[in-house]
C-alpha positions as CSV (number, residue, x, y, z in Angstrom):
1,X,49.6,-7.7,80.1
2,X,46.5,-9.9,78.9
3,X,47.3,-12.3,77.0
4,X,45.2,-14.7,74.6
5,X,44.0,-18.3,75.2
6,X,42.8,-21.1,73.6
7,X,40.8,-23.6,75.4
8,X,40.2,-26.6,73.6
9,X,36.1,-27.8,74.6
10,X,34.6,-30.3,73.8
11,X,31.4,-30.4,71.7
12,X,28.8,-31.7,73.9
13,X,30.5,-29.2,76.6
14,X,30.3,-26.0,74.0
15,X,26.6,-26.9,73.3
16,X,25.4,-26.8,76.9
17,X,27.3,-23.5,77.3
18,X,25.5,-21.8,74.5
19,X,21.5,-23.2,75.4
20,X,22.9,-21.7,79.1
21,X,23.8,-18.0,77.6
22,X,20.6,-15.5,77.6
23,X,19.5,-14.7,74.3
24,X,19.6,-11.2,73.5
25,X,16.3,-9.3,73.3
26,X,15.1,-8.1,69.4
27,X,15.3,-4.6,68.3
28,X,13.5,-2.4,68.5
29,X,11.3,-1.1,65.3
30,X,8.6,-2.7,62.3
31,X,9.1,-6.6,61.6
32,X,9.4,-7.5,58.4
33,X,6.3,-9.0,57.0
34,X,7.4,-12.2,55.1
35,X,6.1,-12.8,52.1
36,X,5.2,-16.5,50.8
37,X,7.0,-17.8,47.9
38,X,4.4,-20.0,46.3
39,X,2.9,-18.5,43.5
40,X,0.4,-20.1,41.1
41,X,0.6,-19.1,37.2
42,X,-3.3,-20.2,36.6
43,X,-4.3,-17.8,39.7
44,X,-2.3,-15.1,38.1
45,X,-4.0,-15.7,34.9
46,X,-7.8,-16.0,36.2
47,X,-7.8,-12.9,38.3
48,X,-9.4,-9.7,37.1
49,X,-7.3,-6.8,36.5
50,X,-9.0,-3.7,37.8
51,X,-10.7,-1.1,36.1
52,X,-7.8,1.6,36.5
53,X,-5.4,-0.6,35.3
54,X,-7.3,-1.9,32.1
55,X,-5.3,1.4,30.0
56,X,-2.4,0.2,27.6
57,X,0.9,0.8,28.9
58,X,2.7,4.3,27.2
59,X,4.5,4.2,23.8
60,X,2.8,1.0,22.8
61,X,2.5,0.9,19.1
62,X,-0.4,-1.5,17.6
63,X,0.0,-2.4,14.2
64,X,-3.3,-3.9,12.3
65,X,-3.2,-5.3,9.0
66,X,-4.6,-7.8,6.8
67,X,-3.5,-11.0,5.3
68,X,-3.6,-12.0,2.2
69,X,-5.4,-10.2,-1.4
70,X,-7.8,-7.6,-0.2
71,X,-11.9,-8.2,-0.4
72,X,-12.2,-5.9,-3.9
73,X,-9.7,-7.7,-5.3
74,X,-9.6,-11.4,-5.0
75,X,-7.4,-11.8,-8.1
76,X,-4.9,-10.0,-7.1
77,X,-1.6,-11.9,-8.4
78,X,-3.2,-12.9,-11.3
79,X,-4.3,-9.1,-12.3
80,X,-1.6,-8.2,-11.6
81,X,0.6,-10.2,-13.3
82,X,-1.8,-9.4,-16.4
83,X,-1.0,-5.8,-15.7
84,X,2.5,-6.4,-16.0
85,X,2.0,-7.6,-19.5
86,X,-0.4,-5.5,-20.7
87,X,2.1,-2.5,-19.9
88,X,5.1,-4.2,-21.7
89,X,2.6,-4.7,-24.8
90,X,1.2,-1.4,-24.6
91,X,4.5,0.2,-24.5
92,X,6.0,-1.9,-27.4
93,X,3.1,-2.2,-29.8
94,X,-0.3,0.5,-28.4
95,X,1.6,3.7,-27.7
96,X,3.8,3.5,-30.8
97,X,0.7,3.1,-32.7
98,X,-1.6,5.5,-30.9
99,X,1.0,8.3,-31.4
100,X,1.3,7.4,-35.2
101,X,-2.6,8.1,-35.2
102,X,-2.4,11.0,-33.1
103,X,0.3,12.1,-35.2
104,X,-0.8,10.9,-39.1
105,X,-4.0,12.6,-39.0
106,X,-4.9,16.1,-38.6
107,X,-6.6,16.9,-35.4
108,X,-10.1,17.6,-36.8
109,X,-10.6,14.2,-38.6
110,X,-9.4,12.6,-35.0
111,X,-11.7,14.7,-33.3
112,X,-14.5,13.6,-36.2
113,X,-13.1,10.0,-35.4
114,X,-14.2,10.3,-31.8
115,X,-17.4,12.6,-32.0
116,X,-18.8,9.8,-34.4
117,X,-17.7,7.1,-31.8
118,X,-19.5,9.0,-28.6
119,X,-22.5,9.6,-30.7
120,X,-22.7,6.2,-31.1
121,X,-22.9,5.5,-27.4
122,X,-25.9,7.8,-26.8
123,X,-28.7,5.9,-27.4
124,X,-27.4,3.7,-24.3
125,X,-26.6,6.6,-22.5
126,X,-30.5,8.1,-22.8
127,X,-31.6,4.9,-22.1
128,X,-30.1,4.8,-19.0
129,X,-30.7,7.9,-17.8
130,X,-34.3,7.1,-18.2
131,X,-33.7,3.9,-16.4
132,X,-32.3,5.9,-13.5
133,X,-35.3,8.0,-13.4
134,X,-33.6,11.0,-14.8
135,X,-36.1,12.4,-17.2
136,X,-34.8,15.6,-18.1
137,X,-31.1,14.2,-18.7
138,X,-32.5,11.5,-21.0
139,X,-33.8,13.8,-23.2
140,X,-31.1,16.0,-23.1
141,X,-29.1,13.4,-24.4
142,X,-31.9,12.4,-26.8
143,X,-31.6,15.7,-28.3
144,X,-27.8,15.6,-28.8
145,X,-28.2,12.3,-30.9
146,X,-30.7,13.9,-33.0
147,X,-28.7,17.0,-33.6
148,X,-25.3,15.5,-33.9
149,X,-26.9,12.8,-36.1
150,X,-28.6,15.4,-38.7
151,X,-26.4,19.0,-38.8
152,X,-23.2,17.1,-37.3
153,X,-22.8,14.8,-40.3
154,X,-23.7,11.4,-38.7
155,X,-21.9,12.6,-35.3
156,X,-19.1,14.3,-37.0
157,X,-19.3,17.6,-35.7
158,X,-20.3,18.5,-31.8
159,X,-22.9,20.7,-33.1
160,X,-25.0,20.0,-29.9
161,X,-22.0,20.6,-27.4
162,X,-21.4,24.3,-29.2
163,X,-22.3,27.9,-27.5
164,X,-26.0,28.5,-28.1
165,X,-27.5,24.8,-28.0
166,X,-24.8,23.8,-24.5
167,X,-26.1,20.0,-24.6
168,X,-22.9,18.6,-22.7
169,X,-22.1,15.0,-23.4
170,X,-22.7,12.9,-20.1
171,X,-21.5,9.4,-20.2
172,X,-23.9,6.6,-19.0
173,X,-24.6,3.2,-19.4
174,X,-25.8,0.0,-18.0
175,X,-23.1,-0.4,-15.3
176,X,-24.0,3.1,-13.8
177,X,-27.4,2.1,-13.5
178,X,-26.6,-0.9,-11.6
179,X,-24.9,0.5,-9.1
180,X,-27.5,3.6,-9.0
181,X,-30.0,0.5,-7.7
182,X,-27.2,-0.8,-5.3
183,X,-25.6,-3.6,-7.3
184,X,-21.9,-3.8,-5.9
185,X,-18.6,-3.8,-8.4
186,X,-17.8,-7.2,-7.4
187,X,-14.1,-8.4,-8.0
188,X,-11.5,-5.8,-9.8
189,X,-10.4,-7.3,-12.5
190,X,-7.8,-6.2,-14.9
191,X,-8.1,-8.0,-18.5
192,X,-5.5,-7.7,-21.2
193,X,-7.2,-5.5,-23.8
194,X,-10.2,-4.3,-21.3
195,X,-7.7,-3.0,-18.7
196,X,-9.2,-2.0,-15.2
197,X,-12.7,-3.1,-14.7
198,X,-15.1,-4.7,-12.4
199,X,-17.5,-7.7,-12.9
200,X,-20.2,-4.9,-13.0
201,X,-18.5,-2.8,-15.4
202,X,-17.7,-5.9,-17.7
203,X,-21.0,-6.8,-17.9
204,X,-22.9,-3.1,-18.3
205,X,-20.0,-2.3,-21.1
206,X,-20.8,-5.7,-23.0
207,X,-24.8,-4.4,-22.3
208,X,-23.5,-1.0,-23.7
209,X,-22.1,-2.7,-26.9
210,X,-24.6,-4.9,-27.8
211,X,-27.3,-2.3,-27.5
212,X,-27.3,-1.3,-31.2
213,X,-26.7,-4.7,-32.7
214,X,-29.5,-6.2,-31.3
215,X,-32.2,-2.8,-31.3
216,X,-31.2,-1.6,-34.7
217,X,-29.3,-5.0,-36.6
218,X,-27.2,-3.9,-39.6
219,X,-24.6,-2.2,-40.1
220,X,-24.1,-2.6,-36.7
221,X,-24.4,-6.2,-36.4
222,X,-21.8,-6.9,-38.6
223,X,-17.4,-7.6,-37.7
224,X,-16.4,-5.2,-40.0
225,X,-18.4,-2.1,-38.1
226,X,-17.1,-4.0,-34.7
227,X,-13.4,-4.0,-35.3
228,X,-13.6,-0.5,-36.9
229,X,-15.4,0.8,-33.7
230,X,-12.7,-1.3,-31.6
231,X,-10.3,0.4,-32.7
232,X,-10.9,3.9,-32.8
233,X,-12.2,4.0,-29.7
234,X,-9.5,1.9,-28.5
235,X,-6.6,4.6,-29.9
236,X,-9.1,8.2,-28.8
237,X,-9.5,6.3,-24.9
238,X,-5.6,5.7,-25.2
239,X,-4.5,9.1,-26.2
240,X,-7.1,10.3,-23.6
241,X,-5.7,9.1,-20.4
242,X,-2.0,9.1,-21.8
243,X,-1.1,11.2,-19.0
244,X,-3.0,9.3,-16.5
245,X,-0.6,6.2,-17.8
246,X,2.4,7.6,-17.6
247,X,1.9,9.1,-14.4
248,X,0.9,5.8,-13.2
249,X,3.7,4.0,-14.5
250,X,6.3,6.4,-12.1
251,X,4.2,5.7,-8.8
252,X,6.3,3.4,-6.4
253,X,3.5,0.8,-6.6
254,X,2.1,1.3,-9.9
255,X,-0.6,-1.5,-10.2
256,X,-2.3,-0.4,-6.4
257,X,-2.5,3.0,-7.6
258,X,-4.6,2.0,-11.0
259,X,-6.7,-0.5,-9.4
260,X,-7.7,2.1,-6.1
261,X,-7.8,5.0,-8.4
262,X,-10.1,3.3,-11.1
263,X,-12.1,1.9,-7.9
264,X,-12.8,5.7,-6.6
265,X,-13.4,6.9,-9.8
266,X,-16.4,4.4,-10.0
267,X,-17.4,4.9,-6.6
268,X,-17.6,8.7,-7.3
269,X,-19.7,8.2,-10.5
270,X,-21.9,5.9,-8.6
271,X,-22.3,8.5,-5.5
272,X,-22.9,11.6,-8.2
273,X,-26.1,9.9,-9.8
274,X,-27.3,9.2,-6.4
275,X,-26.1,12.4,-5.5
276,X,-24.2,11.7,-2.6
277,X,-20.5,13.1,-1.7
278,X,-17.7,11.1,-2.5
279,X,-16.0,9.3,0.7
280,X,-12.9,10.5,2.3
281,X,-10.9,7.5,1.3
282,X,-11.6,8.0,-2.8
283,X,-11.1,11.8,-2.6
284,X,-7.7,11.4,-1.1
285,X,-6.8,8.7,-3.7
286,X,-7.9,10.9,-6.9
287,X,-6.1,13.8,-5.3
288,X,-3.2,11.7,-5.0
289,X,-3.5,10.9,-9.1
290,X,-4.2,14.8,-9.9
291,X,-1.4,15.8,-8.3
292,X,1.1,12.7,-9.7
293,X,-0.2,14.0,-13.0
294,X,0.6,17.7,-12.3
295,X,4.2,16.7,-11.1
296,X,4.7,15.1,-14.5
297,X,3.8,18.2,-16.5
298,X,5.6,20.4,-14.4
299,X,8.7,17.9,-15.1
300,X,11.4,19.3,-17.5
301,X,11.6,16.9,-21.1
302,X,14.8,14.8,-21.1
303,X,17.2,15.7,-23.6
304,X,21.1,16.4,-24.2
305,X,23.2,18.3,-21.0
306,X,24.0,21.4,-22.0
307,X,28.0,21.9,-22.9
308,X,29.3,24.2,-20.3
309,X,31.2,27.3,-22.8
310,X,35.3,26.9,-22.2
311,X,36.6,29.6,-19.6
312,X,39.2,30.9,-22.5
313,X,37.6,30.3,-26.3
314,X,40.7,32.3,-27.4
315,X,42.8,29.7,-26.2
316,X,41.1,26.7,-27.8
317,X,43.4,25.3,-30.4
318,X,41.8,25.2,-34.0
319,X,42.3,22.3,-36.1
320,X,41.5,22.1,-39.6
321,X,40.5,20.0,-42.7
322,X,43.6,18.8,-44.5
């Protein structure tokens, strides 16, 4: 029966043993190459990538944005803010009274209100055209003035605008023609009692106003004829875009949506004297309004829940008067 030994060597003996022994020969097959460990980040860094490789990897989302105000509007915490207040103040002191005028007076001395305040506007209106180069609307609108002013009772009565004569009121003014000869907008601005406007449109409106002061002198020249001009025109523009406001006021981001949607609106009067299309952009941004507008019409008026009539009215106890 074997059996097991142990020898007990010594180590200078067990190391001449094993340099004695054949070594066994390698397998057979590839070698391995070996790769070097040393690596060099700058190397890495420095080489070129090539030209297959230069695609972004799939599902990679890339997210571009701006810091800060945007270009049109430089102000923008300041108009804001002013937005904020002129709401609270228009809601507590304009509407009320804007509704007490829409309401107080019967609708054709508002609409004689407003006719007289348009007329007013279209000597700078003409003017303007004619500055633009537009002939045939200048004295289009030349004629309306002449009409309104004479059978329309000082600009009472649209007698120009009526079947037979057609003259159609076209709003102009010194602003427009700016921008017709390429002036830009400059900064939005939103003033307390101006409300959205430009640095253009502030100055061709003050243009617009002090075209009959200084051309024709009194009455117009004098306060009395400025603050009564003020404010009719003040309570007709209100009642006007009422429904703009309060369609507005229930957007998520009420203040962007005033200041992009007045922006298109100029950009679109701008690009219709020139006749151009309107961009992409402003047409999106308008449709956006119209249909914010038509979602508030469609909107059922708030008022009391209807009571629900009890399953039994037989059984309803009745109770009365002592």
């Amino acid at each position: 029966m074997p059996g097991l030994g142990l020898i007990a060597t010594s180590p200078a003996l067990l190391a001449a043993a094993l340099a004695a022994a054949p070594l066994a020969p390698p397998a057979e097959g590839p070698v391995a190459d070996v790769v070097p460990l040393a690596w060099s980040l700058a190397a890495a860094q420095n080489s070129e990538v090539p030209a297959g490789d230069s695609a972004p990897p799939e599902n990679e989302i890339v997210v571009e944005g701006e810091i800060g105000p945007p270009k049109s509007d430089p102000m923008e915490r300041v108009n804001e803010e002013s937005y904020r207040l002129t709401q609270a103040v228009d809601r507590a002191l304009v509407e009320p009274v804007a509704y007490a005028y829409r309401d107080g007076l019967p609708r054709p001395v508002r609409d004689g209100l407003g006719n007289v305040v348009r007329n007013l506007g279209e000597p700078s209106n003409a003017l303007n055209f004619l500055l633009q180069g537009k002939v045939g609307k200048a004295f289009e609108t030349l004629g309306r003035l002449a009409i309104n002013s004479t059978l329309g009772i000082g600009g009472l009565i649209d007698v120009a605008g009526k079947p037979g004569i057609s003259l159609p009121y076209r709003r102009n003014g010194f602003a427009n023609t700016m921008g017709f000869y390429g002036v830009g907008p400059g900064p939005y601005l939103y003033l307390p009692v101006t409300g959205a406007t430009s640095a253009r449109d502030l100055a061709g409106a003050t243009l617009d106003q002090l075209l009959l002061p200084l051309a024709v002198g009194r009455p117009f020249n004098r306060p009395t004829f400025a603050a009564t001009y003020f404010m009719v025109n003040g309570l007709d523009q209100r009642l006007t875009f009422d429904e703009e406001i309060a369609s507005i006021r229930n957007a998520d981001d009420p203040y962007r949506l005033r200041r992009e949607t007045y922006l298109a609106k100029r950009r679109r009067d701008i690009a219709a004297l020139k006749g151009e299309p309107i961009a992409e952009r402003d047409r999106m941004w308008l449709e956006e309004l119209e249909a914010m507008k038509a979602q508030s019409a469609a909107a059922p008026v708030e008022g009391p829940a209807p009571v629900a009539p009890p399953a039994n009215p037989e059984s309803l106890p009745i109770t009365r008067p002592r």
